[in-house]
N, C-alpha and C positions, 0 to 999 in steps of 0.2 A: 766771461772774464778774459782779458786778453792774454795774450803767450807771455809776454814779460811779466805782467805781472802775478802768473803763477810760477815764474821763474823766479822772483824775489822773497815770493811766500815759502815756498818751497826749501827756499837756501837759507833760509831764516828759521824754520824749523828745523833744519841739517843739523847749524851752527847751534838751534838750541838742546841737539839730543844731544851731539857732543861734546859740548858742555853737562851736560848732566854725568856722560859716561866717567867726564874727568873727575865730575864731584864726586859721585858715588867711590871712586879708587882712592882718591884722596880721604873721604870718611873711612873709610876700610880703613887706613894704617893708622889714626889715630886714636888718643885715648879720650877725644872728648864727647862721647856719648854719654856718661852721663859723670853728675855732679853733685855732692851732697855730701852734709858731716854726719857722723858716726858718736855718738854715746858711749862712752865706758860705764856702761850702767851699774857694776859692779864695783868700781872706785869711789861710783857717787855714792853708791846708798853705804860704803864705807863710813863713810866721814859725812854724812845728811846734807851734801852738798844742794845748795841752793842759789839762785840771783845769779851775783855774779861770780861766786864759786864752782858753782857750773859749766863756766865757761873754759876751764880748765881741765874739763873733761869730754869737753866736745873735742873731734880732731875730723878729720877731712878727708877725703877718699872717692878719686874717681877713675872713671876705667871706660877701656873703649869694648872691642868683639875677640881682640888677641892680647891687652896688655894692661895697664894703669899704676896708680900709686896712689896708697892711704898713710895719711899720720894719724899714728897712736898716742891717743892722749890719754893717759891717765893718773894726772895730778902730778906728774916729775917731767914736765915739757915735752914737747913733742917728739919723737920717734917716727920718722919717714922709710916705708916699706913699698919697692916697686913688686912687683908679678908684671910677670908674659907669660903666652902661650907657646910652647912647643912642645914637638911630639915627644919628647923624651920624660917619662914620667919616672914618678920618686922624686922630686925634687919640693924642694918645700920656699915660704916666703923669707928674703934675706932683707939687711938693712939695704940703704938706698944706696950706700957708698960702694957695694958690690955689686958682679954682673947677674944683670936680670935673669931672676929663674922664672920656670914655667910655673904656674900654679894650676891652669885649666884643666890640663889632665888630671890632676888629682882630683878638681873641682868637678869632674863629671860623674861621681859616685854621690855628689847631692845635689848636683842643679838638675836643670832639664835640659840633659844633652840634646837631647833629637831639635829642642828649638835651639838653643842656642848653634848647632850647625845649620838648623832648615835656614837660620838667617843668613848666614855667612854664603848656603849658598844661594840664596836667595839675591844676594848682594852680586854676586858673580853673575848671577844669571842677568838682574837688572845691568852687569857693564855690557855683558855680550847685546842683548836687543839694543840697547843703548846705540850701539855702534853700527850693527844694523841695520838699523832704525836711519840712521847719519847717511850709509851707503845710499839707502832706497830714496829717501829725501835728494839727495845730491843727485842722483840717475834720472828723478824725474824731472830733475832740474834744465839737465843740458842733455838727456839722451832719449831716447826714445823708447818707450817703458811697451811692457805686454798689456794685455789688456785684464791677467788672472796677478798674480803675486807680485808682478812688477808694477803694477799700477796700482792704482785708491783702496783696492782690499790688501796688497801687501803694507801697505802705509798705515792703513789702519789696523792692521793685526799685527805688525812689530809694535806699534805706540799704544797698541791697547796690551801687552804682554809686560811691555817694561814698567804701566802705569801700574798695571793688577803686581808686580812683583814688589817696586817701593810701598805699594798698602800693605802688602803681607809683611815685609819687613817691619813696618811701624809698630802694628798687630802684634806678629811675635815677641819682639823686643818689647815692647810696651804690658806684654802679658808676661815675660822673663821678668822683668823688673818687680811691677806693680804687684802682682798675685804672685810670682814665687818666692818673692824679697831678695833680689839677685845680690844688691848691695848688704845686705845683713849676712848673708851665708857666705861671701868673701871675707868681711869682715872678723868673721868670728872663724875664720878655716886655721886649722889646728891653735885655737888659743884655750887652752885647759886652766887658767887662773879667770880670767878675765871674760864675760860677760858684752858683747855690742851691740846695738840698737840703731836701727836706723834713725837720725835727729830728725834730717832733710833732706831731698835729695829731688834734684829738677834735670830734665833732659839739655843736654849740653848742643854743642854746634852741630855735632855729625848727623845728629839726630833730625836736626833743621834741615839739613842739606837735605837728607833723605826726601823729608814730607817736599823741601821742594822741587825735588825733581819728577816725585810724581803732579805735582802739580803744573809744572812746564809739559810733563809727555800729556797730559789731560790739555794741556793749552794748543798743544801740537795735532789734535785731532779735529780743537774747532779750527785749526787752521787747513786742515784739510776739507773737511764742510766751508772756509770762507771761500776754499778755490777755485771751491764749483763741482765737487765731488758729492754725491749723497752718501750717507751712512749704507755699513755692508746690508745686506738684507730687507731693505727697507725699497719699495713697489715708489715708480715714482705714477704721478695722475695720469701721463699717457697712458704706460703700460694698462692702467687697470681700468681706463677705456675702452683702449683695444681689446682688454681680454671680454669686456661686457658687451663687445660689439660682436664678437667670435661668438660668444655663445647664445646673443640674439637669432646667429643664422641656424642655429641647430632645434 
């Protein structure tokens, strides 16, 4: 393939890690990872609430890896309560007209801390290679690469690092939510009358970005095999001529 045009492929894969780096930080500070209403199952089976009675007791609640906000519904309108995270614990959930308390910290005495941070850093980790990833793309572009880390195996061991990081985040998070019932244990943190249930609950935007950033650094690798690079460790048919002609002479 010719020079310029692993100059184009190259800078194009740059521009698409660093676009990923940007998403991935921008998913980080938001709350929409995920999305879904909440039950007051205890107000309903109050009053044998049914149809469209019911609907009066569904309320709404979503959250990102540091923050969110749910409305409490339990048959007297809604009530809007944000949480964040920060390090200062003791602090408990306040109405929405007040400044954001931490909830997390308290929360790690019944979620599953270790995934909920292995995400968080997992997320770090995917901006760092991200960026990396951008550098090495860009250097092979206009500079003159080594033939060990700066060239086609660094390329593809930054892009195979950030892609294996967005699947583990999917993973984790997807295992936080689904099997430990991430949204029902927010829900119901210190509520001693009331009873909540997850209704429904669907993965929001952050969560999208995620899946597709590992699907661009997975795109970024065949575009290292369109350049004219082979995959690491893989014998190409010269070599394994010559090796069968080497040990003809022996």
């Amino acid at each position: 393939m010719p020079a310029q045009q692993k100059k184009i492929i190259f800078c194009i894969a740059g521009v698409f890690s660093f676009a990923c780096a940007l998403g991935t930080a921008a998913a980080i500070g938001t709350q929409l990872w995920i999305r879904g209403t909440i039950l007051c199952k205890t107000g309903a089976l109050l009053v044998n609430a049914t149809g469209q009675e019911l609907e009066k007791f569904i309320g709404e609640i979503q959250y990102g890896l540091f923050y969110g906000e749910r409305v409490r519904q339990c048959g007297l309108g809604g009530r809007p309560f944000q949480f964040s995270c920060d390090c200062l614990p003791g602090m408990e959930i306040l109405p929405a007209h007040q400044a954001n308390p931490p909830i997390f910290p308290d929360l790690l005495k019944i979620i599953p801390a270790s995934i909920h941070v292995s995400v968080i850093l997992f997320c770090t980790v995917l901006i760092i290679f991200a960026l990396v990833g951008t550098g090495f793309f860009m250097y092979n572009a206009f500079g003159s690469p080594y033939e060990t880390l700066h060239g086609p195996v660094g390329l593809y061991l930054w892009t195979f690092i950030a892609c294996s990081c967005g699947c583990l985040i999917l993973i984790l998070f997807s295992s936080e939510v689904k099997i430990h019932h991430l949204s029902e244990k927010i829900a119901n943190f210190k509520e001693g009358s009331f009873t909540f249930k997850t209704h429904s609950e669907r993965f929001a935007d952050s969560f999208w970005i995620i899946l597709g950033c590992s699907l661009v650094h997975f795109m970024n690798a065949l575009l290292i095999r369109f350049a004219g690079f082979e995959f690491p460790f893989s014998k190409s048919k010269d070599s394994a001529t010559t090796t069968g002609a080497v040990d003809l002479m022996y």
